[in-house]
C-alpha positions in Angstrom: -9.8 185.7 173.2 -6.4 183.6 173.7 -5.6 181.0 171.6 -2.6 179.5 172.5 -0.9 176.0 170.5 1.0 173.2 172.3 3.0 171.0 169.6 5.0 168.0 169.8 8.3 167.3 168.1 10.4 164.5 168.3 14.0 164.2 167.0 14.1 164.1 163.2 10.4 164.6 162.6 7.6 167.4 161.6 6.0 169.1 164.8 2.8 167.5 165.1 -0.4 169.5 167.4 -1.1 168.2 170.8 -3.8 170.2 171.5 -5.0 173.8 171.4 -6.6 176.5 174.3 -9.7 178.8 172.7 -12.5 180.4 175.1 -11.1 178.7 177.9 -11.9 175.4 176.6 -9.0 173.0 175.7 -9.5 170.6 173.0 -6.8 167.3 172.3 -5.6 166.2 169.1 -6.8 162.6 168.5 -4.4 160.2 168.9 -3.6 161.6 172.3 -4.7 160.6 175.8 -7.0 163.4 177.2 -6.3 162.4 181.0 -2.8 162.8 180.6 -2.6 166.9 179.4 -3.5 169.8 181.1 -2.4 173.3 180.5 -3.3 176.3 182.4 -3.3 179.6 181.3 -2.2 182.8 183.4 -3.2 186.2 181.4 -1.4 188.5 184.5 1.7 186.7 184.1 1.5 186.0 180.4 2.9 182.3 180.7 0.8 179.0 179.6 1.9 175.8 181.3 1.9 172.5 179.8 1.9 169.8 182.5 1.8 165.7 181.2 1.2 163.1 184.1 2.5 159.8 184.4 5.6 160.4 181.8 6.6 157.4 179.3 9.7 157.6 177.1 7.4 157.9 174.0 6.9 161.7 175.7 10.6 162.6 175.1 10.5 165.1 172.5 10.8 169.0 172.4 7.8 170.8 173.1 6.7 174.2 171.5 3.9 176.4 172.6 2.3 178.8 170.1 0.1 181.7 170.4 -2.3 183.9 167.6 -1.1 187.4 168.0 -3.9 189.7 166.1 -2.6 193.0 163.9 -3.7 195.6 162.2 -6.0 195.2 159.1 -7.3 192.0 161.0 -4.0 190.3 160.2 -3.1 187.6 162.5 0.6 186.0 163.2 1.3 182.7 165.2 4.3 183.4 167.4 6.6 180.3 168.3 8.3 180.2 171.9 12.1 178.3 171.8 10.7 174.9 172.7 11.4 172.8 176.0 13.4 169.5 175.5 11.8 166.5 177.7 14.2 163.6 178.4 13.3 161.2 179.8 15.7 158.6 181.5 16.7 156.7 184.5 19.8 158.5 184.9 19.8 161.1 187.4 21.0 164.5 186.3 24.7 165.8 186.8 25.8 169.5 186.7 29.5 170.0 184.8 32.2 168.6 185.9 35.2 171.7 184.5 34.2 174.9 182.8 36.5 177.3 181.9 37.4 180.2 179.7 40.4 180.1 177.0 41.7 183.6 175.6 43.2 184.0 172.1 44.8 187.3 170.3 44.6 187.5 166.7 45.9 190.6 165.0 43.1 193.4 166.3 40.5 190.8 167.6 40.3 188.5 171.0 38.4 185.6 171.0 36.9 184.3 174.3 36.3 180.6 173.8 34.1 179.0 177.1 33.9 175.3 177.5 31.4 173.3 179.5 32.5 169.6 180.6 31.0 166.6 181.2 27.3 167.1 182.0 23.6 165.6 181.8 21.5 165.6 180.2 22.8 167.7 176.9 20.1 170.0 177.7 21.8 173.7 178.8 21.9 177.4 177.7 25.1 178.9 176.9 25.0 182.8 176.9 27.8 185.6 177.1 27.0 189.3 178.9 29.1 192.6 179.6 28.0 194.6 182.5 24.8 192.1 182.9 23.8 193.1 179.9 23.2 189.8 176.9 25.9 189.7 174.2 24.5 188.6 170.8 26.8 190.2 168.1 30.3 187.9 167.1 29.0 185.1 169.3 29.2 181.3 168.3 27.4 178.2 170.4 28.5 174.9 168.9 26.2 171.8 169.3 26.6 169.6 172.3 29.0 166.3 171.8 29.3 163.4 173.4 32.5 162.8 175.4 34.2 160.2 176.4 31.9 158.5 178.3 28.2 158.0 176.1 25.9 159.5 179.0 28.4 162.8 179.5 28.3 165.6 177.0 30.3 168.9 176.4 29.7 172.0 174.9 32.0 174.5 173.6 30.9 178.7 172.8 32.9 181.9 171.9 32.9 185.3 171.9 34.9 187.7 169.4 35.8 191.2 170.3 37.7 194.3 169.2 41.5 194.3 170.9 40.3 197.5 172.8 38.0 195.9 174.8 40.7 194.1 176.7 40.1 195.5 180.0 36.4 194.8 179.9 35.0 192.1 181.8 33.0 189.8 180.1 30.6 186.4 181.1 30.2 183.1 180.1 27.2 182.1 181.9 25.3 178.5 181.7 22.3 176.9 182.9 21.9 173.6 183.8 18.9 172.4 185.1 21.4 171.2 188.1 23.5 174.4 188.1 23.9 177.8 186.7 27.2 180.0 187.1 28.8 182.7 185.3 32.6 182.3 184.4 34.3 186.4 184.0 36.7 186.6 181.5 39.0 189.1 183.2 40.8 186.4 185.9 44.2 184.6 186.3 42.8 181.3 185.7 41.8 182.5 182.1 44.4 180.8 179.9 46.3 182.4 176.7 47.4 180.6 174.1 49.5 182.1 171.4 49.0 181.9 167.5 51.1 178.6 167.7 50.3 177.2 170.3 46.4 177.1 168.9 46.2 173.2 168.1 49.4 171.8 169.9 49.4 172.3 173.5 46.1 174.1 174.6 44.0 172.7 172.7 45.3 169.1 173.6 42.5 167.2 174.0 40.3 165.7 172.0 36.7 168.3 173.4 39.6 170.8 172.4 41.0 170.1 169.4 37.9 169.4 167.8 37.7 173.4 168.6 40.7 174.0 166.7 39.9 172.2 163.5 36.7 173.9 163.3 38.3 177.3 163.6 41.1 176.2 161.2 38.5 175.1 159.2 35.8 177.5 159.4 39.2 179.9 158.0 39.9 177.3 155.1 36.3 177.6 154.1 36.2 181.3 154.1 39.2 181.8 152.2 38.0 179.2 149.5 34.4 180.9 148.9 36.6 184.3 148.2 38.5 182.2 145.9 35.5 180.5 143.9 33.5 184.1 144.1 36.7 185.5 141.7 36.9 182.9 139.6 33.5 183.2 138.5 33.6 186.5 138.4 36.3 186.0 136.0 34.6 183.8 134.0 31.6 186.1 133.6 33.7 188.9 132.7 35.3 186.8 130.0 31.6 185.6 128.9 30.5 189.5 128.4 33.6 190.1 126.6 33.1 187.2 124.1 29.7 188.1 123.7 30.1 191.9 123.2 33.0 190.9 120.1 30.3 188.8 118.6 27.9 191.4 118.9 30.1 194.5 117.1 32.5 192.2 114.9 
């Protein structure tokens, strides 16, 4: 028997249950409208589709679905998919309007930073691969911001990798529910920019910069957690010390 969960959450509150599939049957959470749900379940293809007729803007919200895998020793573990982020608007979608790929050598490492421009809505998967296969290790997505314009948005990821793995090609590839492309990383339109060059002429504009200060930052940060870990170490050496002379005075 399938049991699959369909829950609603909208932006800074708890995931609530819309409704639930057991037997076949599909029961509604009260406070819902019945006539406006349906879900259909495909066991071949392994995929349950939520569909919600005549959408209001109350229905924006991200919606997760949810299913009861049984284990052994009749232990069972609810499984959450990613979620799907409704918007809902009178603004017509827009893919981006720039993407590209800045390069940056750092003593033994390279880092591949990809930005996405102008698009909408702010909903859009940013992944890097080598030899079509997904790169997950040393990889950073930031959040979506706004640019300058309140109904555009921008989003900035990188990718860190040994200095020997200069001559491989790797890709930044998005998707947009109005476009999907792969940038390589191995092209002439791939711009370098030198250690001091990072927050003065590359990185001049604002998308960019905010880049820069994070990375600066994120380096500040690092350094001062190494800095705080010593000091107390210090001072819990110097504790032991005081308390082992009280102890054999």
């Amino acid at each position: 028997d399938i049991v699959i969960h369909w829950y609603k959450q909208k932006e800074g509150e708890a995931p609530e249950r819309l409704l639930f599939v057991s037997g076949g049957k599909v029961a509604i959470e009260s406070g819902f409208q019945e006539n406006r749900y349906m879900t259909e379940i495909s066991s071949v293809q392994k995929r349950c589709v939520l569909t919600i007729k005549d959408v209001i803007p109350d229905d924006a919200a991200t919606y997760y679905c949810a299913y009861w895998d049984p284990h052994l020793w009749s232990t069972w573990i609810k499984y959450f998919g990613m979620g799907t982020k409704l918007i809902v608007s009178e603004k017509r979608s827009s893919p981006p309007k720039n993407s590209e790929i800045l390069q940056k050598k750092h003593e033994n490492q390279i880092m591949y930073v990809c930005f996405i421009e102008k698009f909408y809505p702010e909903v859009i998967r940013v992944t890097w691969t080598e030899d079509k296969k997904e790169v997950t290790d040393n990889v950073v997505k930031g959040d979506t911001w706004q640019s300058t314009k309140e109904d555009e948005y921008s989003i900035a990821s990188w990718l860190t990798v040994p200095a020997e793995s200069e001559d491989k090609k790797y890709y930044c590839k998005y998707e947009h529910e109005e476009k999907t492309t792969s940038l390589p990383t191995q092209v002439d339109s791939v711009k370098t920019a030198s250690q001091e060059e990072d927050c003065r002429t590359v990185f001049n504009r604002g998308n960019l910069m905010h880049f820069c200060r994070l990375f600066v930052t994120d380096q500040l940060m690092h350094r001062t957690a190494y800095l705080v870990y010593i000091i107390l170490l210090l001072k819990s050496s110097m504790y032991n010390i005081i308390i082992l002379f009280f102890i054999y005075r």
